[in-house]
CHARMM-style PDB file with segment names, atoms N, HN, CA, C and O in Angstrom:
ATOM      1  N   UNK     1      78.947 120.945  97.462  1.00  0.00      PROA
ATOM      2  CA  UNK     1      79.308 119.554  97.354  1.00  0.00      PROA
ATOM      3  C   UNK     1      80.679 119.366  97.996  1.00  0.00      PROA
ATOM      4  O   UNK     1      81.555 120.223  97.880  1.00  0.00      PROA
ATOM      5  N   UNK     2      80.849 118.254  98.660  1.00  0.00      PROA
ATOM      6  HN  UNK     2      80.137 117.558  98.754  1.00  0.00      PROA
ATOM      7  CA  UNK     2      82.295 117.722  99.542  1.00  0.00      PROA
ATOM      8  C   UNK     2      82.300 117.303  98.303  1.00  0.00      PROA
ATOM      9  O   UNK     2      81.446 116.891  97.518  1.00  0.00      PROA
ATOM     10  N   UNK     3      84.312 117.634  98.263  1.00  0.00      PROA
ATOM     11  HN  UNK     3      85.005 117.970  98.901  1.00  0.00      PROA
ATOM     12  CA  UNK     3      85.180 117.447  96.995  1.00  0.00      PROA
ATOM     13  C   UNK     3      86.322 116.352  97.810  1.00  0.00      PROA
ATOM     14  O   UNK     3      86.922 115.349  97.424  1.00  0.00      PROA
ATOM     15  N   UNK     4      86.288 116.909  98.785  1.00  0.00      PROA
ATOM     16  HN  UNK     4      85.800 117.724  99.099  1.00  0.00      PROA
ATOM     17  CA  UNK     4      87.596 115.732  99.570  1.00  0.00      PROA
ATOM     18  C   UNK     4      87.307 115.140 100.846  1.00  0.00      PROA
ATOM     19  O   UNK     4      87.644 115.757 101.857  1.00  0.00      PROA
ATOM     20  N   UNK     5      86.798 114.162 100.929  1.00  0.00      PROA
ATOM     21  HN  UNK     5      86.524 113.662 100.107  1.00  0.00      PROA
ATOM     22  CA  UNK     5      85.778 113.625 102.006  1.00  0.00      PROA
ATOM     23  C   UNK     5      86.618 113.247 103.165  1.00  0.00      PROA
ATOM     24  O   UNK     5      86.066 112.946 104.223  1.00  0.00      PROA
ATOM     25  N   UNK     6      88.437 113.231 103.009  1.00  0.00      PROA
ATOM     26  HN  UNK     6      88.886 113.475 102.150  1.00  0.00      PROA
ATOM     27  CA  UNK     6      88.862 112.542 104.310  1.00  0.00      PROA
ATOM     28  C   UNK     6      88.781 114.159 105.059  1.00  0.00      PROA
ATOM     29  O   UNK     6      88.284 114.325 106.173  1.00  0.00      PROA
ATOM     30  N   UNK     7      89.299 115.159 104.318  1.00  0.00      PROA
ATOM     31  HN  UNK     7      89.703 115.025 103.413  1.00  0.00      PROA
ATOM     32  CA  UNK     7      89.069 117.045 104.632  1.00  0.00      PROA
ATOM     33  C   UNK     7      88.556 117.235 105.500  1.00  0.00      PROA
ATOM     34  O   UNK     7      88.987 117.865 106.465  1.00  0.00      PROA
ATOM     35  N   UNK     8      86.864 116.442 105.311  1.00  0.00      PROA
ATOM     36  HN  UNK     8      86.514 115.930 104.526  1.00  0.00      PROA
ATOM     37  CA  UNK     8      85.569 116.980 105.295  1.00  0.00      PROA
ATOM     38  C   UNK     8      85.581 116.184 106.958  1.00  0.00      PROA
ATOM     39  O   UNK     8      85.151 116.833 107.912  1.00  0.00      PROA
ATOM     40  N   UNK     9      86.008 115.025 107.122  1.00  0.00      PROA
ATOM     41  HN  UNK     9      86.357 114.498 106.347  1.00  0.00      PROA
ATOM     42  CA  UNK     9      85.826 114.109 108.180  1.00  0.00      PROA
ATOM     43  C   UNK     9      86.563 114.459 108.977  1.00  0.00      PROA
ATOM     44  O   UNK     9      86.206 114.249 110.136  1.00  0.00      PROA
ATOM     45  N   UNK    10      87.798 115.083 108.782  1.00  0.00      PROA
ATOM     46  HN  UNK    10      88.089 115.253 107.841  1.00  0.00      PROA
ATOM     47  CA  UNK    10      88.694 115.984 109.852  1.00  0.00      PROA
ATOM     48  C   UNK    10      88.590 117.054 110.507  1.00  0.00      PROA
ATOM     49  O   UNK    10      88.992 117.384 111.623  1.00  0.00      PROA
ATOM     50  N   UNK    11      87.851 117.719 109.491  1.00  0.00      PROA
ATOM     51  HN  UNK    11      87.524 117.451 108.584  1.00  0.00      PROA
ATOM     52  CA  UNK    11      87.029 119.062 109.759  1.00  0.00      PROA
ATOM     53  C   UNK    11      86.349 118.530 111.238  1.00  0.00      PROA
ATOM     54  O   UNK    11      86.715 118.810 112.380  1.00  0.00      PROA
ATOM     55  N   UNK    12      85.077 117.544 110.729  1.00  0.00      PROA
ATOM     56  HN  UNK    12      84.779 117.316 109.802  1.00  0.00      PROA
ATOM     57  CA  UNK    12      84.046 117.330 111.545  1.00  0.00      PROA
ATOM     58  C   UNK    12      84.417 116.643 113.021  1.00  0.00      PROA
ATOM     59  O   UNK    12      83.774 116.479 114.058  1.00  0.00      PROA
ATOM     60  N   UNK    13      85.645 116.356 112.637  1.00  0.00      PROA
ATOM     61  HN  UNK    13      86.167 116.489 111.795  1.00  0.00      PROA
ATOM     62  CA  UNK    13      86.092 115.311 113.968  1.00  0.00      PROA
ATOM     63  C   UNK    13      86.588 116.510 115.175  1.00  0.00      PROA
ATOM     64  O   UNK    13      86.227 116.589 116.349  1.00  0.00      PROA
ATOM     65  N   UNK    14      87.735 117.557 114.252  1.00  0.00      PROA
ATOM     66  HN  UNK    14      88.028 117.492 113.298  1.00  0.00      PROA
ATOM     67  CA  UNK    14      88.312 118.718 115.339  1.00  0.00      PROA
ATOM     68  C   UNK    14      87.172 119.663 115.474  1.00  0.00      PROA
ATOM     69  O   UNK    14      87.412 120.393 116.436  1.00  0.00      PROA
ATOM     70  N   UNK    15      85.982 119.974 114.898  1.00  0.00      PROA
ATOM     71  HN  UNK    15      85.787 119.381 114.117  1.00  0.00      PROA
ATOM     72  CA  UNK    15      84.636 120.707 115.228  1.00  0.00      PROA
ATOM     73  C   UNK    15      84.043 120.046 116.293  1.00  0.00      PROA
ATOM     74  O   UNK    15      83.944 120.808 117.255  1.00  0.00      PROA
ATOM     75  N   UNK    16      83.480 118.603 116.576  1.00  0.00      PROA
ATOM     76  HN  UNK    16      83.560 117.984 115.795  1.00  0.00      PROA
ATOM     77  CA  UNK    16      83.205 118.514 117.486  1.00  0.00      PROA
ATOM     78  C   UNK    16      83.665 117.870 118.745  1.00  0.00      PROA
ATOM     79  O   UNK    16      83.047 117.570 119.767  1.00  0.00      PROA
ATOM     80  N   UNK    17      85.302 117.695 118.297  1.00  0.00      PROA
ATOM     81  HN  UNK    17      85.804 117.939 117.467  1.00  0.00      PROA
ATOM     82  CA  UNK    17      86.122 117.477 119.923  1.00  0.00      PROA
ATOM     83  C   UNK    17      86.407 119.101 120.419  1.00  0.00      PROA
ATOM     84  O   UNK    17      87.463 119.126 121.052  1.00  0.00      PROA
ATOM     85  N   UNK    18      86.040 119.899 120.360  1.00  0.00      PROA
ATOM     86  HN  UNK    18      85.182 119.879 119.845  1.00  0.00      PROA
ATOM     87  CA  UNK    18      86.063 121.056 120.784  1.00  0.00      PROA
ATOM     88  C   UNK    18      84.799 122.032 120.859  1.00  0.00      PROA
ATOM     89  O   UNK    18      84.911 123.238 121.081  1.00  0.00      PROA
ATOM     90  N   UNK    19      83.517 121.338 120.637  1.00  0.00      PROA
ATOM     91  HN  UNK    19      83.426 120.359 120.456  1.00  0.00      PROA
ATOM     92  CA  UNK    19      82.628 122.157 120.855  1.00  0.00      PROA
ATOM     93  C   UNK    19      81.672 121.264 121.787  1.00  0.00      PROA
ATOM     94  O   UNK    19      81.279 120.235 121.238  1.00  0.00      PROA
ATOM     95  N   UNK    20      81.235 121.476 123.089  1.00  0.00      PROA
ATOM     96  HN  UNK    20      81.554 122.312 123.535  1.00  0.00      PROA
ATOM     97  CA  UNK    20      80.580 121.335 123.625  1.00  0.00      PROA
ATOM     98  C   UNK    20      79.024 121.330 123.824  1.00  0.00      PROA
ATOM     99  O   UNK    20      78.391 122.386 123.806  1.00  0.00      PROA
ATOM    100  N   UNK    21      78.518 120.301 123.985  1.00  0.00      PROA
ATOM    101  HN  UNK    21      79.032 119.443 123.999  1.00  0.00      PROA
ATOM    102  CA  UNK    21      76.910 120.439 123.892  1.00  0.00      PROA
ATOM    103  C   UNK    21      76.400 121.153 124.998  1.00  0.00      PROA
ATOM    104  O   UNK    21      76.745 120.741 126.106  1.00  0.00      PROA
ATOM    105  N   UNK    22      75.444 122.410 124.924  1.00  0.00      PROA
ATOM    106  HN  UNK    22      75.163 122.745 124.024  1.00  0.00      PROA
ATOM    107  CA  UNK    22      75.043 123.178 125.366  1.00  0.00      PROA
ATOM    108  C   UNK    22      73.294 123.409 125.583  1.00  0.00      PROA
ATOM    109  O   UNK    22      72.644 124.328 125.083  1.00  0.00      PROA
ATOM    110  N   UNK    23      72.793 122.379 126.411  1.00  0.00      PROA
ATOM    111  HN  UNK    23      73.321 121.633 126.817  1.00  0.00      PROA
ATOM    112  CA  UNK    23      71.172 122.168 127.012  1.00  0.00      PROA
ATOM    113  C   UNK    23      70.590 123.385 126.546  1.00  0.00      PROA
ATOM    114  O   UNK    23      70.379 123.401 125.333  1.00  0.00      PROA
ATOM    115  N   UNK    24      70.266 124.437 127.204  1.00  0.00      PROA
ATOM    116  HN  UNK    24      70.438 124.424 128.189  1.00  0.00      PROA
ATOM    117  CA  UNK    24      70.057 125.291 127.153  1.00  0.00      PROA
ATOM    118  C   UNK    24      69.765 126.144 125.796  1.00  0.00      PROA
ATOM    119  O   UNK    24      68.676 126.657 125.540  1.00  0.00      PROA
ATOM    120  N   UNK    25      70.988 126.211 124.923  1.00  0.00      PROA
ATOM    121  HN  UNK    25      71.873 125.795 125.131  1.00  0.00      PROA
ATOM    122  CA  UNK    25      71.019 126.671 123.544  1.00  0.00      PROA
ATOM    123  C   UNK    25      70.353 125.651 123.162  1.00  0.00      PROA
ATOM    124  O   UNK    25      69.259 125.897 122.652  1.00  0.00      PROA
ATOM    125  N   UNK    26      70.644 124.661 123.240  1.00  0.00      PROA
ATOM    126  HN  UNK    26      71.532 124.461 123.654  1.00  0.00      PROA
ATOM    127  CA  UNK    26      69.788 123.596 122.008  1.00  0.00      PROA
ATOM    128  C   UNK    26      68.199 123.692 122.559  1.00  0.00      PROA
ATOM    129  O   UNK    26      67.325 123.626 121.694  1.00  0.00      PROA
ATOM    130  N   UNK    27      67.816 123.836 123.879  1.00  0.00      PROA
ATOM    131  HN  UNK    27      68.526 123.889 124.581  1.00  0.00      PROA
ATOM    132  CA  UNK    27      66.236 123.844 123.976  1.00  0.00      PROA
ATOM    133  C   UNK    27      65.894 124.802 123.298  1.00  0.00      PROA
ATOM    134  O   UNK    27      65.007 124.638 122.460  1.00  0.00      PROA
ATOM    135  N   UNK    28      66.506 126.076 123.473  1.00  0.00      PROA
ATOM    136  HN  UNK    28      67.226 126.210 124.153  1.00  0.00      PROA
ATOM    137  CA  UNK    28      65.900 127.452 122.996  1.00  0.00      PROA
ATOM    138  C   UNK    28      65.592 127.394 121.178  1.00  0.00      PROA
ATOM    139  O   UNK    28      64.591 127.819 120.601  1.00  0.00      PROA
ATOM    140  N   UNK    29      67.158 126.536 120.386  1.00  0.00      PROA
ATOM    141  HN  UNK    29      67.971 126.192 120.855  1.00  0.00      PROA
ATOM    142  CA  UNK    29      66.865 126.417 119.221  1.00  0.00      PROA
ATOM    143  C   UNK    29      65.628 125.674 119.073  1.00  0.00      PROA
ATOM    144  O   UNK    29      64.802 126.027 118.231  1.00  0.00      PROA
ATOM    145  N   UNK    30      65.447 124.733 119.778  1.00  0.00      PROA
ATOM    146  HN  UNK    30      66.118 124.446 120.462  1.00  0.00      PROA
ATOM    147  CA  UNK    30      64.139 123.529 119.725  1.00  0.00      PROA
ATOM    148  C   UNK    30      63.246 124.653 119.552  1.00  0.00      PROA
ATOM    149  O   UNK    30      62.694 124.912 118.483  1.00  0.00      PROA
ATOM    150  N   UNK    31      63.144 125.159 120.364  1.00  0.00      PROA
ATOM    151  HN  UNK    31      63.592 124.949 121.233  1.00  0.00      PROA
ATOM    152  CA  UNK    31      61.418 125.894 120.934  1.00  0.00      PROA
ATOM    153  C   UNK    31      61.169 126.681 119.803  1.00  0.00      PROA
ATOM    154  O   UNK    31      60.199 126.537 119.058  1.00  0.00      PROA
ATOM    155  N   UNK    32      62.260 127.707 119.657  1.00  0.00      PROA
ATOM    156  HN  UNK    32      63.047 127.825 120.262  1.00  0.00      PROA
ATOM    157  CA  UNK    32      62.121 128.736 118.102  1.00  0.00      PROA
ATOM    158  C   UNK    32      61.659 127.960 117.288  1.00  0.00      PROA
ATOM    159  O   UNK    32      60.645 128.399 116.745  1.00  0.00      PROA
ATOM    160  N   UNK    33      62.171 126.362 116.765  1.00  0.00      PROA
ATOM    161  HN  UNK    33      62.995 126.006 117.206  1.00  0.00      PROA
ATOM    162  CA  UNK    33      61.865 125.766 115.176  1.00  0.00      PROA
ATOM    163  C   UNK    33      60.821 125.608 115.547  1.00  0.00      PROA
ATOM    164  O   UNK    33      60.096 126.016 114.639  1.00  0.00      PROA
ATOM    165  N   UNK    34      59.929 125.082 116.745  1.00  0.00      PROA
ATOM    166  HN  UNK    34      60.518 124.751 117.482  1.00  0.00      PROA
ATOM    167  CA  UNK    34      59.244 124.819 117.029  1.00  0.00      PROA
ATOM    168  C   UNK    34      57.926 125.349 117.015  1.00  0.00      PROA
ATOM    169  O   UNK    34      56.954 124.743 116.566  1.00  0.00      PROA
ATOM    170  N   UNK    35      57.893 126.902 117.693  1.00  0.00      PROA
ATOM    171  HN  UNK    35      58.683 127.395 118.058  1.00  0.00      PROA
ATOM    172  CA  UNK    35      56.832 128.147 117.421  1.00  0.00      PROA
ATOM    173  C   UNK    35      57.084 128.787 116.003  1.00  0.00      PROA
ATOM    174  O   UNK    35      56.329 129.706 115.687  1.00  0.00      PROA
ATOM    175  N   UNK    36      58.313 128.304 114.885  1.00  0.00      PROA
ATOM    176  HN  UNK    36      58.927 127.558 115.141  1.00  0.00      PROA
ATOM    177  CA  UNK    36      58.366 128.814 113.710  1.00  0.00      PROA
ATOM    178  C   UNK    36      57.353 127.909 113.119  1.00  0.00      PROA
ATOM    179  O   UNK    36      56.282 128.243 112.613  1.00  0.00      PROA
ATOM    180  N   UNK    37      57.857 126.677 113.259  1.00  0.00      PROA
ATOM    181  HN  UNK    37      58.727 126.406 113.671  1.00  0.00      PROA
ATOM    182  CA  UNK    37      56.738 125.668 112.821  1.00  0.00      PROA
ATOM    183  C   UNK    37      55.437 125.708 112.706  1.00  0.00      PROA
ATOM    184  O   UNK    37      54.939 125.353 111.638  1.00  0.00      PROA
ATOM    185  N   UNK    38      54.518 126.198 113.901  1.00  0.00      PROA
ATOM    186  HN  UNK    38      54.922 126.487 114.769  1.00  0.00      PROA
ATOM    187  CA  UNK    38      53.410 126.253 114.140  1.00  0.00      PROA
ATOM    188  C   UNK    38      52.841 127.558 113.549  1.00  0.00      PROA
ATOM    189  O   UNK    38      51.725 127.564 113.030  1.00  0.00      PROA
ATOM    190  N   UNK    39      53.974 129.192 113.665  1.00  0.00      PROA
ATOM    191  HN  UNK    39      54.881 129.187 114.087  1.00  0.00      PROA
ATOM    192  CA  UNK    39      53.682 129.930 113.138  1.00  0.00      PROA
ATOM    193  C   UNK    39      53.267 129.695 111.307  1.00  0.00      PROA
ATOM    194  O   UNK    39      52.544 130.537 110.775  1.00  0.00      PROA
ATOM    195  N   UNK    40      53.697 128.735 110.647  1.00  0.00      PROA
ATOM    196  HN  UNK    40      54.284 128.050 111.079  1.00  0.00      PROA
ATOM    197  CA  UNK    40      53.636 128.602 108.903  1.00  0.00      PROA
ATOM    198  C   UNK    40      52.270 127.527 109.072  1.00  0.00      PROA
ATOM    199  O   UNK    40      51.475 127.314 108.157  1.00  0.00      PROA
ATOM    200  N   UNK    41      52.215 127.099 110.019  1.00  0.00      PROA
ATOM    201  HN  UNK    41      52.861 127.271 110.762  1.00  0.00      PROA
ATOM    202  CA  UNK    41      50.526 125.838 110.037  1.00  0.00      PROA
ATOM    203  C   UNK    41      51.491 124.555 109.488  1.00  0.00      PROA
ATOM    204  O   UNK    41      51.112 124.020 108.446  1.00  0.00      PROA
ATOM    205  N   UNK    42      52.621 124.075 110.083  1.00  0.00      PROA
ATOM    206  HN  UNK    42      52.930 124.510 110.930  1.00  0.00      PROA
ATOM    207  CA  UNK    42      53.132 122.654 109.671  1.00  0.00      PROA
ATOM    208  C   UNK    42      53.643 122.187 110.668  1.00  0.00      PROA
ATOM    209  O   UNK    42      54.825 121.848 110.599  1.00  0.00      PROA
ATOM    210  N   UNK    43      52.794 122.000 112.093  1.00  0.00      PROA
ATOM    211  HN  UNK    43      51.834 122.276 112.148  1.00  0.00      PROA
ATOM    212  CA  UNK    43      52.972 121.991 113.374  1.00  0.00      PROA
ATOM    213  C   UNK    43      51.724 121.857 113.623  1.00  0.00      PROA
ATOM    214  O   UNK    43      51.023 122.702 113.066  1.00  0.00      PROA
ATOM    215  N   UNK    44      50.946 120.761 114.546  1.00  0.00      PROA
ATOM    216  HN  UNK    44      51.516 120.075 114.998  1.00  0.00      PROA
ATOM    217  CA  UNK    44      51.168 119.369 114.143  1.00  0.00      PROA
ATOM    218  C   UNK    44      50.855 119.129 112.641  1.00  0.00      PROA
ATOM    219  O   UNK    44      50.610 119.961 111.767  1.00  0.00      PROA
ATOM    220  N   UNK    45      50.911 118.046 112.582  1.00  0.00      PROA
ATOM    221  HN  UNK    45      51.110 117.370 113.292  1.00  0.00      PROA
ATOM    222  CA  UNK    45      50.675 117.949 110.848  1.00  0.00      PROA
ATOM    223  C   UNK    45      49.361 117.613 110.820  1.00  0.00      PROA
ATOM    224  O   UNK    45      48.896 116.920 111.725  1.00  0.00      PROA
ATOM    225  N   UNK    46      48.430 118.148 109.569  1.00  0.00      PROA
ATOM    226  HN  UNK    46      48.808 118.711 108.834  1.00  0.00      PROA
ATOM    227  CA  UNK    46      47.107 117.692 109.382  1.00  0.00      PROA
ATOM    228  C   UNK    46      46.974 115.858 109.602  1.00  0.00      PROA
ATOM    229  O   UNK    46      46.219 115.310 110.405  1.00  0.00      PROA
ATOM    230  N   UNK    47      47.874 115.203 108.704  1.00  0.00      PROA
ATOM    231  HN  UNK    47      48.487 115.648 108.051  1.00  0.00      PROA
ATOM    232  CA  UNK    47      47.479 113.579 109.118  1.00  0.00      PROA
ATOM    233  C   UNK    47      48.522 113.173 109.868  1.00  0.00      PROA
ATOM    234  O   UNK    47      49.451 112.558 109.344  1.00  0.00      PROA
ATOM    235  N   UNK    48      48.500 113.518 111.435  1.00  0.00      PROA
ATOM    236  HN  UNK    48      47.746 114.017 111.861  1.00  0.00      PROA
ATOM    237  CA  UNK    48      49.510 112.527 112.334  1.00  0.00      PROA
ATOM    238  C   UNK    48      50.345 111.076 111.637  1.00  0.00      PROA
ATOM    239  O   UNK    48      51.538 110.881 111.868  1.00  0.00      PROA
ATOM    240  N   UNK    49      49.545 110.169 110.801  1.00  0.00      PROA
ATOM    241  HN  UNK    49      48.576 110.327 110.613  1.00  0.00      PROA
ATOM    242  CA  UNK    49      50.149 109.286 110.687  1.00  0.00      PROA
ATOM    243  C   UNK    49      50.974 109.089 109.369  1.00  0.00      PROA
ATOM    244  O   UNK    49      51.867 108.264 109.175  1.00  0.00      PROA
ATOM    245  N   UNK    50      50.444 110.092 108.448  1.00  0.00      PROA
ATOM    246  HN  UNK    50      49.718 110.762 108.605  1.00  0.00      PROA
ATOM    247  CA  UNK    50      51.257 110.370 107.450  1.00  0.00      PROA
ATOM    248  C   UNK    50      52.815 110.273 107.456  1.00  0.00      PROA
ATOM    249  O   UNK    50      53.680 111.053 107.853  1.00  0.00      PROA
ATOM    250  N   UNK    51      52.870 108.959 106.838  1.00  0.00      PROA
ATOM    251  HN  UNK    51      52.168 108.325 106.515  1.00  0.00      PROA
ATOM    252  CA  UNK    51      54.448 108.968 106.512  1.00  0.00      PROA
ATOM    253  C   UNK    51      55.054 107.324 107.622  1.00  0.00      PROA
ATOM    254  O   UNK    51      56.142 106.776 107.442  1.00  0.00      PROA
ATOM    255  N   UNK    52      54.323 107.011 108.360  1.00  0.00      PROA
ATOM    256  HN  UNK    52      53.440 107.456 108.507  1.00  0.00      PROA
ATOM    257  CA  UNK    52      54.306 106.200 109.542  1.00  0.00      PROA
ATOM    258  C   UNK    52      54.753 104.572 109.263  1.00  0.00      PROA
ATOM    259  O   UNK    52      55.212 103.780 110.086  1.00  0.00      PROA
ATOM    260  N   UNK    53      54.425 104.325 107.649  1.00  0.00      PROA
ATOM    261  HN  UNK    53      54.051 104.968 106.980  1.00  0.00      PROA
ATOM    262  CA  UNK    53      54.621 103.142 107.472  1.00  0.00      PROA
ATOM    263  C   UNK    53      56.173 102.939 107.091  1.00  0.00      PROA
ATOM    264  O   UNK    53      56.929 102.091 107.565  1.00  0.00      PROA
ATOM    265  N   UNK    54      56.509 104.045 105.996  1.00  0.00      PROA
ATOM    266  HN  UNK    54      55.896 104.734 105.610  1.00  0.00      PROA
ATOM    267  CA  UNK    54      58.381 104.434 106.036  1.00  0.00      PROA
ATOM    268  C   UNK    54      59.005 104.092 107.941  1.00  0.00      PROA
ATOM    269  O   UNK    54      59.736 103.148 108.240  1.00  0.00      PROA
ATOM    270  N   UNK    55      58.642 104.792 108.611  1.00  0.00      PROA
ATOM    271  HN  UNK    55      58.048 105.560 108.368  1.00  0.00      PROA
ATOM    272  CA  UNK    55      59.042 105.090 109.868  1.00  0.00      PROA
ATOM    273  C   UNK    55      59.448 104.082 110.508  1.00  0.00      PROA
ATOM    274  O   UNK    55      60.403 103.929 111.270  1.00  0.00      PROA
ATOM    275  N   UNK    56      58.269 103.072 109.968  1.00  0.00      PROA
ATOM    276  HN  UNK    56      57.493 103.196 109.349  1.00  0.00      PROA
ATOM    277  CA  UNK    56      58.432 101.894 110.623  1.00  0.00      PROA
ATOM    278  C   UNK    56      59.160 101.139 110.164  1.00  0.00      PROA
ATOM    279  O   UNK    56      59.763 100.488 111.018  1.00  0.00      PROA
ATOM    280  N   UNK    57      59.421 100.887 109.064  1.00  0.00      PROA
ATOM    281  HN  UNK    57      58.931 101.416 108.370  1.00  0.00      PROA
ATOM    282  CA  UNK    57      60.300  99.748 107.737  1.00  0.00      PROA
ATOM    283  C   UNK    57      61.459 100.380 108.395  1.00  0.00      PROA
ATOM    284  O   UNK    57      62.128  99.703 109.176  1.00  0.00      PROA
ATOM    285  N   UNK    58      61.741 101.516 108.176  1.00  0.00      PROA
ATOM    286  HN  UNK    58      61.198 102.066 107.542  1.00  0.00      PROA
ATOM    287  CA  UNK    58      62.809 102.278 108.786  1.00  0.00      PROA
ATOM    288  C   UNK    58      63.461 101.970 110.413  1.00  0.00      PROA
ATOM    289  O   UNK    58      64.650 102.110 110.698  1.00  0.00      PROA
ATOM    290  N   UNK    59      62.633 101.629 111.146  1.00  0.00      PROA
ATOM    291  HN  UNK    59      61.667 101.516 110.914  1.00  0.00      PROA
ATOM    292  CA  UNK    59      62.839 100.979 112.342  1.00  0.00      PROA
ATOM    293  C   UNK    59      63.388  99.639 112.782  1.00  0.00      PROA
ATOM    294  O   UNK    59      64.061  99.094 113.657  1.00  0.00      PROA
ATOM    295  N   UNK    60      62.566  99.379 111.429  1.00  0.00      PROA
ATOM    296  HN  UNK    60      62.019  99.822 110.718  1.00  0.00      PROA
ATOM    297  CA  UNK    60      62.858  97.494 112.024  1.00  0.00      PROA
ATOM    298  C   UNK    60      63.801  97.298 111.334  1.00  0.00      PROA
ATOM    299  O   UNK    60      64.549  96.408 111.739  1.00  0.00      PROA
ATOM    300  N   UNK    61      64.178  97.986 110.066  1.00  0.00      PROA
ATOM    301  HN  UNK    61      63.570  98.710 109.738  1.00  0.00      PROA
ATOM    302  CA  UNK    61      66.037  97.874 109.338  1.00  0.00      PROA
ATOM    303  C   UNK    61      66.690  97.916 110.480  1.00  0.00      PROA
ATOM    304  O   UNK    61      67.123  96.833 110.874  1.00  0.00      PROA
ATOM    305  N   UNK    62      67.032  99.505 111.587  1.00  0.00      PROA
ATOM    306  HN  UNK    62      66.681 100.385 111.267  1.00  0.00      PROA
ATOM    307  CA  UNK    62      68.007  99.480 111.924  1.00  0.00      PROA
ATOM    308  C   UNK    62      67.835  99.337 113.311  1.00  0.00      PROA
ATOM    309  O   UNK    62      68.500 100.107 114.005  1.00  0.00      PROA
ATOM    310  N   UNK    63      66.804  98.210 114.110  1.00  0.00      PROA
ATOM    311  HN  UNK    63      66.264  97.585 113.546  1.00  0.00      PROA
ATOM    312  CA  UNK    63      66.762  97.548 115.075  1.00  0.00      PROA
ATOM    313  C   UNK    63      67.085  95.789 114.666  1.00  0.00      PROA
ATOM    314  O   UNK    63      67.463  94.893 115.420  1.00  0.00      PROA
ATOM    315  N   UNK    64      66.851  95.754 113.568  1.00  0.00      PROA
ATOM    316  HN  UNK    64      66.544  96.482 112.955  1.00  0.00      PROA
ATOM    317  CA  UNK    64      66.770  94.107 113.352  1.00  0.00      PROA
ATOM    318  C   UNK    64      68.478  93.805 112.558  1.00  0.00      PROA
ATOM    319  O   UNK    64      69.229  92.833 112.631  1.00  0.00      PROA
ATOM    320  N   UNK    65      68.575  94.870 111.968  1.00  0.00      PROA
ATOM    321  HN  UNK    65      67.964  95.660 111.908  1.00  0.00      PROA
ATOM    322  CA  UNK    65      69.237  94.768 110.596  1.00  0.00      PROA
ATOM    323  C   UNK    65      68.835  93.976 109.614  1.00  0.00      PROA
ATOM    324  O   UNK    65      69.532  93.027 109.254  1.00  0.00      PROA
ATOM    325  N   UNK    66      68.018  94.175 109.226  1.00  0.00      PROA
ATOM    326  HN  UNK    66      67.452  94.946 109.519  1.00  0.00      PROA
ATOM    327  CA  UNK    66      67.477  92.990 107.894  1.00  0.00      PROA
ATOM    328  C   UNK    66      66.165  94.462 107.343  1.00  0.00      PROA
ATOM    329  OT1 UNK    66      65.405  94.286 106.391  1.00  0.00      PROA
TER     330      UNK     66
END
């Protein structure tokens, strides 16, 4: 649990003005979660649309704001 949240926001601010996004590493992480995924059978998901109506309410909040 964050105990001191301005800490926590300073932390996060000098972490990522000094770390660079890196294509490459991040595809490779992609691909691993990705063939981990499929390796456990939760890749694709049995009902594609499962969950779809959240997704959407969820969409039109923070495209509409309302």
């Amino acid at each position: 649990m964050i105990k001191d949240k301005k800490y926590w926001e300073k932390f996060e601010r000098n972490l990522y003005g000094k770390t660079k996004a890196d294509y490459r590493t991040n595809l490779k992480i992609f691909e691993e979660l990705l063939a981990y995924a499929k390796s456990v059978g939760k890749f694709p998901p049995e009902d594609r649309l499962e969950g779809i109506e959240a997704d959407i309410r969820i969409a039109k909040i923070l495209n509409n704001g309302k």
